[in-house]
ZALO-667665 format. One record per residue (C-alpha): residue number from 1; chain; x, y, z. Coordinates in steps of 0.02 Angstrom, whole numbers, padded with zeros to 5 digits. Layout:
N
KOLVEX  marpa  gumar    east   north      up
KOLVEX    NUM      A       X       Y       Z
...
REM end
This chain:
246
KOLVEX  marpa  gumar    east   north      up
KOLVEX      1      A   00528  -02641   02045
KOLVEX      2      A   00613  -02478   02041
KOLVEX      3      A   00634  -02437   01858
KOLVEX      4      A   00803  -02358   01883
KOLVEX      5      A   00857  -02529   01930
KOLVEX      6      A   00904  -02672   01792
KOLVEX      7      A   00849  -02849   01807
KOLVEX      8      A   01044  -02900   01853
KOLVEX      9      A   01042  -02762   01991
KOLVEX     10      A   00889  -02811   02068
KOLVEX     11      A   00948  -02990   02072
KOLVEX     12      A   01115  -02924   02144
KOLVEX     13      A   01047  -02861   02282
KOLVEX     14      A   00929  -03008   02338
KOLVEX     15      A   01096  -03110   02357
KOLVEX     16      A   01202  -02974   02448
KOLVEX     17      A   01055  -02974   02570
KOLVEX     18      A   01067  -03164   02613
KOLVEX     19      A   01265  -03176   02616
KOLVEX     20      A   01258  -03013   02725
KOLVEX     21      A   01132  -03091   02845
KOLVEX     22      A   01220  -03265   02839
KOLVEX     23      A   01374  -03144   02894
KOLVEX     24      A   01312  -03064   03029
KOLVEX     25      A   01199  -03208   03072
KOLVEX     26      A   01363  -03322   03101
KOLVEX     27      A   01528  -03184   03160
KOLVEX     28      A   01394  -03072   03246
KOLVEX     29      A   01429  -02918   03165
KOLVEX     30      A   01471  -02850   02979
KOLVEX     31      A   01348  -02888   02863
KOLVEX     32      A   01258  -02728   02885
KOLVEX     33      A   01416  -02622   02852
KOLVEX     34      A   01460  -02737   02696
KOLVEX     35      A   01268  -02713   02635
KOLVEX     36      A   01281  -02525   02645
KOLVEX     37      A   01429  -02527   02540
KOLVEX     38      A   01327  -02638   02411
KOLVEX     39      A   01186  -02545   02399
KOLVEX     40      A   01296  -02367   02377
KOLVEX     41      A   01339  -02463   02215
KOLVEX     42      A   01179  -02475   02163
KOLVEX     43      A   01043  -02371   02234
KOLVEX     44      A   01053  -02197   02201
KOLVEX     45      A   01102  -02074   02368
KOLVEX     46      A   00925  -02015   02410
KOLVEX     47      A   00883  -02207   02440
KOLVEX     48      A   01044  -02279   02512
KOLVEX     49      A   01005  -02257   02702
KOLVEX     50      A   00822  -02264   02702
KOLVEX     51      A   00812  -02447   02601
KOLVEX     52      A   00980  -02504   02683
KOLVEX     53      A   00879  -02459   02870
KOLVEX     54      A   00699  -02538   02816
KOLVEX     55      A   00818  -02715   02744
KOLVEX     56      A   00907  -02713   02923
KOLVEX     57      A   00770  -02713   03012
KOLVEX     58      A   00695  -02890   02922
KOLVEX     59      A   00880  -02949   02938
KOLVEX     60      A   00896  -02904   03148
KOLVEX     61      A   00714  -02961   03174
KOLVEX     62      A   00724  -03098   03083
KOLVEX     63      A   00869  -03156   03201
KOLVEX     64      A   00784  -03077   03364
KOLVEX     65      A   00638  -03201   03346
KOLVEX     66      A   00755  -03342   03318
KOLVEX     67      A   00864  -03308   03449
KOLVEX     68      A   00710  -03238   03567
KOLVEX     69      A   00756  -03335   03722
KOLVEX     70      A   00922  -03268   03727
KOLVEX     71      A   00903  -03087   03710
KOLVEX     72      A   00954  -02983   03858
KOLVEX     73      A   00792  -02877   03883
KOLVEX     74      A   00851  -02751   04027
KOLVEX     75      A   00935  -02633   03883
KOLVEX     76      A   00796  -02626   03759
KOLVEX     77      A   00673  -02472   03832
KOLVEX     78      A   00820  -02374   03883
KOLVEX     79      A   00916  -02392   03716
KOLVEX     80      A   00767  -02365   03617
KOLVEX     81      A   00730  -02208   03728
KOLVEX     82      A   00916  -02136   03673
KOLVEX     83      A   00897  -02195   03508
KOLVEX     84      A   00757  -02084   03488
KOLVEX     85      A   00842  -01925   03540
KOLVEX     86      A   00997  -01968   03452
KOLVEX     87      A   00907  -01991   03298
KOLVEX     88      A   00800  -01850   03315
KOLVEX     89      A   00952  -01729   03337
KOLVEX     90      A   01066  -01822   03204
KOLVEX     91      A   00917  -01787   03075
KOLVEX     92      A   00902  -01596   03145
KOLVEX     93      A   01112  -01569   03116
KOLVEX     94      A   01137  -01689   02965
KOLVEX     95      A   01208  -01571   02856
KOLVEX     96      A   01300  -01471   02998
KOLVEX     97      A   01456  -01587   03066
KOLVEX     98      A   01591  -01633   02964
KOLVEX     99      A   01592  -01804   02932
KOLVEX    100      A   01787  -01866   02942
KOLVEX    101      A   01764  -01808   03125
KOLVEX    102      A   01606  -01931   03142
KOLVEX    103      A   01712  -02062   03070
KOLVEX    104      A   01863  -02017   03171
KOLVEX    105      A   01759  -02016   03337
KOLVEX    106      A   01690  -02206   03279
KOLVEX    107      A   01847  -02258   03237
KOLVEX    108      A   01920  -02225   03402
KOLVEX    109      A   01769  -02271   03515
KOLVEX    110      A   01771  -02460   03432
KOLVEX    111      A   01939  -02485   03432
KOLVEX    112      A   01948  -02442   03632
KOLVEX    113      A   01794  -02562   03633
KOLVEX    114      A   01934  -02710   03581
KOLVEX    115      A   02112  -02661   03643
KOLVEX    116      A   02045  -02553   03790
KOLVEX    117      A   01964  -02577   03943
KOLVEX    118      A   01785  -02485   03926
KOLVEX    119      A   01672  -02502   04087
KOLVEX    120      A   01536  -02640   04078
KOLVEX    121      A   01393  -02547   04035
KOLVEX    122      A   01251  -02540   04141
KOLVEX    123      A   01081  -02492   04120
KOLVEX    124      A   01106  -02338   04167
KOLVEX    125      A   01224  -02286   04032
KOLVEX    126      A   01127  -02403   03883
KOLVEX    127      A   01007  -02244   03869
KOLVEX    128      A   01179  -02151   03827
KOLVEX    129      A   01248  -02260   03716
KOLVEX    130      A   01075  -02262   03608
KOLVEX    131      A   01090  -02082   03612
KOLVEX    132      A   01271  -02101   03525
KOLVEX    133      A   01250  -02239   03413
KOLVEX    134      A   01058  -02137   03356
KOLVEX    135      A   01141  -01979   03295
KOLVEX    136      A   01295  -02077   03226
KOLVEX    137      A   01160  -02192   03120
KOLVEX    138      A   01064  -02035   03041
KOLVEX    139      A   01263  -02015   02968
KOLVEX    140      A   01327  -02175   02906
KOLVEX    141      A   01181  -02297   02920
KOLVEX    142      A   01275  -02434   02968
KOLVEX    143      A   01299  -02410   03157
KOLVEX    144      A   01313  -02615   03199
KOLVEX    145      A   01485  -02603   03270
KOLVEX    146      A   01467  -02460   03386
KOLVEX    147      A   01316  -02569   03454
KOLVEX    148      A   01409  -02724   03450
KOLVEX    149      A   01560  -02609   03551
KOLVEX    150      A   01417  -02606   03694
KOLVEX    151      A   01353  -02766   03690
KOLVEX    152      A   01538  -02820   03701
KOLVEX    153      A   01557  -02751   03876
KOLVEX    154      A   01411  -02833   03941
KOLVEX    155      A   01520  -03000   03919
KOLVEX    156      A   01382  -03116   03856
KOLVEX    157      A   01414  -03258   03790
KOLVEX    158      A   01413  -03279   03578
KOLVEX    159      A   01203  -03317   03559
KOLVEX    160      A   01161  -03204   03708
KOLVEX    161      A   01262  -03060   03618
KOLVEX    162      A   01196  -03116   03439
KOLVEX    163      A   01000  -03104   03526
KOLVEX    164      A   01044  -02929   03612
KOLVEX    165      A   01122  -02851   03492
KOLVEX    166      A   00988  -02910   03342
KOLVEX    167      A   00860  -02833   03449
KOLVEX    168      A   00940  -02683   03476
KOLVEX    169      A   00990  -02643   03291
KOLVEX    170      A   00809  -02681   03239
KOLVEX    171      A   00745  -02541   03369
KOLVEX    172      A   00854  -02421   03331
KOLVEX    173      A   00856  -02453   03119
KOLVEX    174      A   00648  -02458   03142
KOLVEX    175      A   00675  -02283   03227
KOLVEX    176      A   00788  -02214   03075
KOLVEX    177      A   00650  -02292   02943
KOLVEX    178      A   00511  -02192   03036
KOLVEX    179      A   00608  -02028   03034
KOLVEX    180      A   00665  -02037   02862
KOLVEX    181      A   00478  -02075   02812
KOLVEX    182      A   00440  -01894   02909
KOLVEX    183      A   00554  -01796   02812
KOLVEX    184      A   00470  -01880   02669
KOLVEX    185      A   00558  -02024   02575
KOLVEX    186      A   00437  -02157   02484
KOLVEX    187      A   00480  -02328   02521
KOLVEX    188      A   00307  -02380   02412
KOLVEX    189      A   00424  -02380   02247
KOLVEX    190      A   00554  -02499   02310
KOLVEX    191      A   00417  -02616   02404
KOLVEX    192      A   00449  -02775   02280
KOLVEX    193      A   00637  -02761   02314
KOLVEX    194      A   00621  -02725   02487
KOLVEX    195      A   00514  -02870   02520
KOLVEX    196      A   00645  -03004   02408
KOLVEX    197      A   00802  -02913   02518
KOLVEX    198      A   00712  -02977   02698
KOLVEX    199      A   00652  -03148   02632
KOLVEX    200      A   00804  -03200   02567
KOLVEX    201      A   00911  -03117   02720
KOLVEX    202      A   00791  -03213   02834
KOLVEX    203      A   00840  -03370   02736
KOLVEX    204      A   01027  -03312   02756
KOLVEX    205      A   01013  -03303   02949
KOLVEX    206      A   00941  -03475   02975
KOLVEX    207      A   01117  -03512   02882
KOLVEX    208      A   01218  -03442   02979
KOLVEX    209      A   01119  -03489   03136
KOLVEX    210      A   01182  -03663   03114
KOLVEX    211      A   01350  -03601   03077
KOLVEX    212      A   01362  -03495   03246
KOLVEX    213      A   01292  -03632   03355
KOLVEX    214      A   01425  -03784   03296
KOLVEX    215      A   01568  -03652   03301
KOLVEX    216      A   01544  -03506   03392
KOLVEX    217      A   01604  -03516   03534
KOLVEX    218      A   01785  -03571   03444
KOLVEX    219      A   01792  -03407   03350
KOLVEX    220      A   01660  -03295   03400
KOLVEX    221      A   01753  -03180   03494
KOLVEX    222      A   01908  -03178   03378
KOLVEX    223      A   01819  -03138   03233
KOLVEX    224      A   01703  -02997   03316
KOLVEX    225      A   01880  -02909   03378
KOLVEX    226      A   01955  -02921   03206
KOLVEX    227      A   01813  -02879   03102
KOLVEX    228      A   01772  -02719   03219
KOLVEX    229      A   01946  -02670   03189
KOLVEX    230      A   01943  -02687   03009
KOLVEX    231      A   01792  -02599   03015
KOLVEX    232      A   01879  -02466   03122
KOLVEX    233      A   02048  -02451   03003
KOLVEX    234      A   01915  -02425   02861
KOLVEX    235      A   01847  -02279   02945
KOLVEX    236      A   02024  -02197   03001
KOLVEX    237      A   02066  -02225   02820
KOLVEX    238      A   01896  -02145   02759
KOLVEX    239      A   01925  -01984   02885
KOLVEX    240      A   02093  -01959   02825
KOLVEX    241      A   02047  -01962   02647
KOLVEX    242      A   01912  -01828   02659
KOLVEX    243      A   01979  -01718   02759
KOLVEX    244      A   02085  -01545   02732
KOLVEX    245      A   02185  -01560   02896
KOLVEX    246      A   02259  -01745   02894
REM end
């Protein structure tokens, strides 16, 4: 283990990563957001995204392969294809756009995902929309809800958007891991903890599995709209805070 990290911390952060996965694994979308802010307590900033990406992908395969059968498979190529160039540029400009305008620009686009009336996307547009969410994830790392604000247009029912949407997160986190290993983080230190984080997130999706399939179709789409606006209000909040104009 990472010997910046105490026993308690390391311990810490095995649990977060189960309750997060149970999270996302049952309502469909939060845990990763509530994870990054966990780890941002603990990890220092070099290793925040690049751990946080490598844990998301166990914790979105992990419920791909459950939920296999019920992914929608037309989106993946294209949105991997956009998440490649939106990655790619996000890494190229990270230290060149001023983040409460990011956060503003999220803010908005999820919060027009649930009160507004977006167009269903098609395939057409997924490759744009991986393009978006790509360069937004080199920023924030948690990029779930703009996803989840596409897969919500597509009108699938609560499993089918649980499948899609696992899938896509674990392309385009897999994607951010890769880049961040090119401009030369080592993930070999934090391997141990790494490893504990995705077993015990695996073990918190088949949780919330159950949960999703007695319930979900009760409260799934409530819960999605109010946890991506809460999600969005935290943002607003977050843009207004660092910036010099507001």
């Amino acid at each position: 283990m990472p010997t910046e990290l105490s026993e308690f911390t390391v311990y810490f952060l095995i649990l977060a990563s189960m309750m997060t996965s149970f999270i996302s694994a049952a309502f469909g979308i939060g845990g990763g957001a509530i994870l990054l802010g966990l780890l941002a307590l603990k990890l220092p900033p070099i290793a925040l995204f690049p751990i946080h990406g490598i844990v998301q992908i166990g914790s979105n395969l992990g419920r791909a392969v459950i939920f296999f059968k019920d992914i929608k498979r037309g989106p993946l190529i294209p949105f991997g294809i956009g998440t490649i160039l939106g990655a790619s540029l996000g890494g190229s400009l990270f230290v060149q756009i001023e983040p409460w305008l990011l956060q503003l620009s999220v803010a908005i686009f999820i919060l027009w995902s649930v009160f507004g009336k977006i167009p269903a996307i098609g395939l057409t547009h997924i490759i744009f929309g991986g393009i978006f969410s790509g360069f937004l994830t080199m920023f924030f790392g948690a990029s779930g809800a703009i996803v989840a604000g596409m897969v919500k247009t597509m009108k699938l029912n609560p499993i089918n958007h649980l499948a899609t949407h696992s899938a896509l997160m674990t392309i385009q986190h897999l994607i951010k891991v890769i880049i961040f290993g090119f401009i030369g983080f080592a993930y070999a230190e934090y391997f141990l903890l790494i490893t504990a984080m995705i077993f015990s997130g695996f073990i918190g999706t088949l949780i919330g599995k159950k949960v999703l399939v007695k319930l979900g179709h009760k409260y799934f789409k409530i819960v999605l709209n109010v946890v991506l606006t809460l999600i969005s209000l935290n943002l607003i909040w977050n843009a207004i805070t660092i910036s010099d104009i507001f």
